[in-house]
N, C-alpha and C positions, 0 to 999 in steps of 0.2 A: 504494500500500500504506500502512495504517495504522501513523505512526509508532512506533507504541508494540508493535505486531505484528513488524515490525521490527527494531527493537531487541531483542525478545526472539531472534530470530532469533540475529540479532549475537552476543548473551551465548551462546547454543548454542554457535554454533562458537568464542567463548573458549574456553567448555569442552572444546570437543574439542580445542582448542590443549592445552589444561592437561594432558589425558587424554596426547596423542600426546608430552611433553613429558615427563610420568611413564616412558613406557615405552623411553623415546628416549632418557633419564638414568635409569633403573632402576642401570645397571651401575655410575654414579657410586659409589654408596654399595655393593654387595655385588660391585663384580666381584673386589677383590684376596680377601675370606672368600670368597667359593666357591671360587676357586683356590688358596688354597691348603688349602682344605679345614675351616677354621675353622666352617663353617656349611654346610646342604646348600642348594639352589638355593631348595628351597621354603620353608626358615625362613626364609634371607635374604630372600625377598620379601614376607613377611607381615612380620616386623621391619621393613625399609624401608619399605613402606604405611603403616604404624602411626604410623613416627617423623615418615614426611612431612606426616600429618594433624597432629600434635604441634606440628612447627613448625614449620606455615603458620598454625597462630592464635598466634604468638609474639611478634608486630610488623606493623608496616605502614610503617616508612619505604621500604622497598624499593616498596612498591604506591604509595605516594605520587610517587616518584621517575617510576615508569612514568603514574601516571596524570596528573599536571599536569607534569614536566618534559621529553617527548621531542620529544610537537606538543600545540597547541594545535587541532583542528580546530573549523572551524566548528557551529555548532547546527543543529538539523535532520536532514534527510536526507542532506545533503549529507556532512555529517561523520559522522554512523552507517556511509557508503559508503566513509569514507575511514580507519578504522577494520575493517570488512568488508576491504579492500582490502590491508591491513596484514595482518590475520592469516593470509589467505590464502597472503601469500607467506609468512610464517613455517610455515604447516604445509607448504609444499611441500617448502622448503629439511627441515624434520624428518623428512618421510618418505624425500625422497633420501638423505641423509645415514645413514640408518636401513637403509635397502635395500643399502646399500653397506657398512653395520659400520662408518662412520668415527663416532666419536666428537664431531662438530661441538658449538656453544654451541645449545643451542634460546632461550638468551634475549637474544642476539646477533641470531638470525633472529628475532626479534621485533621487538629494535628497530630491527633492520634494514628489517624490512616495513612498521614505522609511518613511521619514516624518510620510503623513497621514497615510500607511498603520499602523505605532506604533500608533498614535493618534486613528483609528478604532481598535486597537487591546488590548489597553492601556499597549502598551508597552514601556517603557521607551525611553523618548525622550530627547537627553542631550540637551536643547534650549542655553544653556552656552556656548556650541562648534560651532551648528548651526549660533550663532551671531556672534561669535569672527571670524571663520573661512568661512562663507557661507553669511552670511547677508552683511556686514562690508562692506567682497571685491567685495562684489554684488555691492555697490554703490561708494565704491572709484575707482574698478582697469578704468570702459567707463571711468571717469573723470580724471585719470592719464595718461591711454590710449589717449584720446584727446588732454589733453594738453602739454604732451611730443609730440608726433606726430607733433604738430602742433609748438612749439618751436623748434623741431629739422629740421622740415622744411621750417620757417623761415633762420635759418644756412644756410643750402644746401641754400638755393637760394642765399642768399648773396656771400656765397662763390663762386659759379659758376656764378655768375652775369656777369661777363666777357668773360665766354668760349664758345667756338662754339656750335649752343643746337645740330646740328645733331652728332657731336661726344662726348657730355653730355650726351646724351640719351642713345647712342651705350654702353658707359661705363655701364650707371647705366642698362639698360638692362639687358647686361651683370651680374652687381651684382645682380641682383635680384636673379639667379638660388642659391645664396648661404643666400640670406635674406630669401628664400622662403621653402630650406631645413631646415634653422633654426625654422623657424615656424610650418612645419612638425614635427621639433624634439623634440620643444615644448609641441605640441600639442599631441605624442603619449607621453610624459612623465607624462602630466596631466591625458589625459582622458582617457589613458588604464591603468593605475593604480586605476582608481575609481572601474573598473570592477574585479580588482584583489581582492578592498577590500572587493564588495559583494559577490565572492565567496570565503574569507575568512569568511566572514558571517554565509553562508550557511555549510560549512562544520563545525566550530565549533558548528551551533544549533543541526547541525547533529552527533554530539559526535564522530565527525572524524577527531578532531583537535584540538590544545589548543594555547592560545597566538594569537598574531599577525604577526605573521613570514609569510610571501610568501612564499611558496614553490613553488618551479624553474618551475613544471607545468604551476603552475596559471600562472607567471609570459608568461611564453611559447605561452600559448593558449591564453590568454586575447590578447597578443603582437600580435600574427598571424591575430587574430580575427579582431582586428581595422583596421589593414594594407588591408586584403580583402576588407572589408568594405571600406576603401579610396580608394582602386584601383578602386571596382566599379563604384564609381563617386557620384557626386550629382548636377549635371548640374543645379537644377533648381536652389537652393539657392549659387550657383556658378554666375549663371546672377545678382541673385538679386544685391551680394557684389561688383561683379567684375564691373557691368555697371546701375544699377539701381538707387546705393548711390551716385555716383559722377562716371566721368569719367575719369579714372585713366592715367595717363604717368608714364615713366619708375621710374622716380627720384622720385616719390610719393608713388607708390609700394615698389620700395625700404625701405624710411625711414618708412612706416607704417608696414610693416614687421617687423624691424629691430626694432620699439618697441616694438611691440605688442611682439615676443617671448624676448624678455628681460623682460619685466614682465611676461611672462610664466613662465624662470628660476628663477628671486626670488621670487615670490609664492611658488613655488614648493621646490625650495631650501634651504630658507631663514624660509619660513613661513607653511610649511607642508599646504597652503589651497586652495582649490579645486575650485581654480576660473574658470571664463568661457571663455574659447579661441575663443568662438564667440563675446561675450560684447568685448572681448577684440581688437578683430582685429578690428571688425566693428566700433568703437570708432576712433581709430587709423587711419580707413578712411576716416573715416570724420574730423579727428583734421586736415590730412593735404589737404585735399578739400577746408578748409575754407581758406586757406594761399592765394584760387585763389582772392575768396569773398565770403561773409558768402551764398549768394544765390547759388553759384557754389555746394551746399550740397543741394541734393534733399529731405526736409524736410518732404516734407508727407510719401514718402518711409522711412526716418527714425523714424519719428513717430510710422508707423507699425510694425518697428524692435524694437522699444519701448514697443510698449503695447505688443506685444510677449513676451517681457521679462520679465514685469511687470507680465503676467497672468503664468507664466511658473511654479513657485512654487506651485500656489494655487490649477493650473488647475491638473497640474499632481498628485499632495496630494490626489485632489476633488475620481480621475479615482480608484488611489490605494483603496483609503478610502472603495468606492462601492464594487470594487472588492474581497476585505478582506470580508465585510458584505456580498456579496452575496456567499461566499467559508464556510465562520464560521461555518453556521449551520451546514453543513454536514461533520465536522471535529469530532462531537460526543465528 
């Protein structure tokens, strides 16, 4: 097959990554305003569409980070395969994960799948980036996430401890449509930029590019790509977040938004790393759940959005890995 035929191929199924990745993290950004009624399901997804094309052309450290720091694969076909190889297990691990209502990282199972598919390929794996940029804030951002969440909803409550709740609610209601755009805009700023950087990837193994630069394409298509994929929806891990973790009101939607994309923008801004807008929200809903009482946090569902997370790197590594081995041979 014609390298260049090929590679277009490749870029395809990014895009389908990007698409199944929108709708897989739709609930990120609107599942606490639908639940608590801040927003109906269908503004909420035309708002999150909107804000994720917004900001995915907002930056490119994050697509940098995926496109030159996770592997290195070889030029040629060999690395367009190993690349193939990679997204494959990331869209598996998304549609499991999806099928089941858990909440998993879609951009975890990504660089999970690039991961093994270098590790089956023995293609250079920078583990120096993967730690500093992907490990690190795998386990600090749920614990910053929770415990700002849960500090900043401590505040709010004292501070409104006096005010009428039916016009407390109506206010914060009300703010949610704009805590809830920002976590939309967060969210297309991280995770349609990861799809940028693997098909930065694929066209440089394909000798159709040099450097790290986006071209306004990628930028275009990845951007489009995620937004469809949020408009579609993702209802099921939408219930999970929105009513299964805890049962949200308006004033707790609000502040767990209003963290969670503030550590979207300094990740993203601050620190070029490619954290997960799911650990991160979901964290967030439970920092300020516990403010009711630590049992108000429905723990065995958290649990399950736990070991989701926990299996997320290895499973989607596990899929690419196979997949690279059962492709290799017949690459001659």
């Amino acid at each position: 097959m014609d390298i260049v035929v090929l590679a277009i191929i490749v870029i395809g199924i990014a895009l389908a990554f990007d698409y199944t990745n929108g709708f897989h993290d739709a609930a990120n950004a609107i599942a606490t305003s639908v639940s608590t009624r801040a927003l109906t399901p269908r503004a909420a997804l035309i708002m999150a569409a909107v804000m994720n094309l917004v900001g995915a052309l907002l930056g490119t450290s994050v697509a940098t980070t995926i496109g030159s720091g996770i592997i290195t694969p070889p030029e040629g076909v060999a690395g367009i395969v190993v690349i193939f190889a990679g997204l494959m297990g990331a869209i598996s691990w998304n549609l499991f994960t999806w099928w089941k209502g858990l909440p998993s990282s879609s951009s975890h199972a990504l660089i999970g799948g690039l991961t093994g598919a270098g590790l089956a390929s023995a293609t250079t794996v920078h583990w120096n980036v993967i730690l500093d940029k992907v490990v690190i804030p795998m386990v600090i951002s749920p614990i910053v996430g929770f415990t700002l969440a849960f500090l900043l909803m401590v505040a709010v409550l004292w501070l409104v401890r006096n005010a009428r709740p039916a016009s407390t609610y109506r206010r914060f209601r009300m703010s949610q449509t704009v805590s809830a755009a920002a976590m939309a805009l967060g969210h297309g700023l991280q995770d349609a930029q990861k799809t940028m950087g693997v098909i930065v990837l694929v066209l440089v193994a394909a000798g159709l590019h040099e450097g790290t630069d986006i071209p306004l394409w990628v930028k275009l298509s990845a951007a489009t790509a995620i937004s469809l994929g949020t408009y579609s929806g993702g209802w099921r891990i939408m219930r999970t977040l929105g009513r299964k973790v805890i049962e949200l009101d308006p004033a707790r939607g609000f502040v767990a938004e209003s963290v969670a994309s503030g550590i979207l923008y300094t990740t993203a801004f601050v620190f070029a790393a490619p954290i997960s807008t799911t650990q991160t929200i979901t964290s967030a809903i439970m920092g300020v759940g516990a403010t009711r009482r630590i049992s108000a946090v429905r723990w065995g569902m958290a649990a399950n959005i736990a070991w989701a997370w926990l299996f997320t790197l290895p499973a989607s590594a596990l899929v690419a890995a196979v997949i690279y081995l059962i492709i290799h041979p017949f690459l001659g």
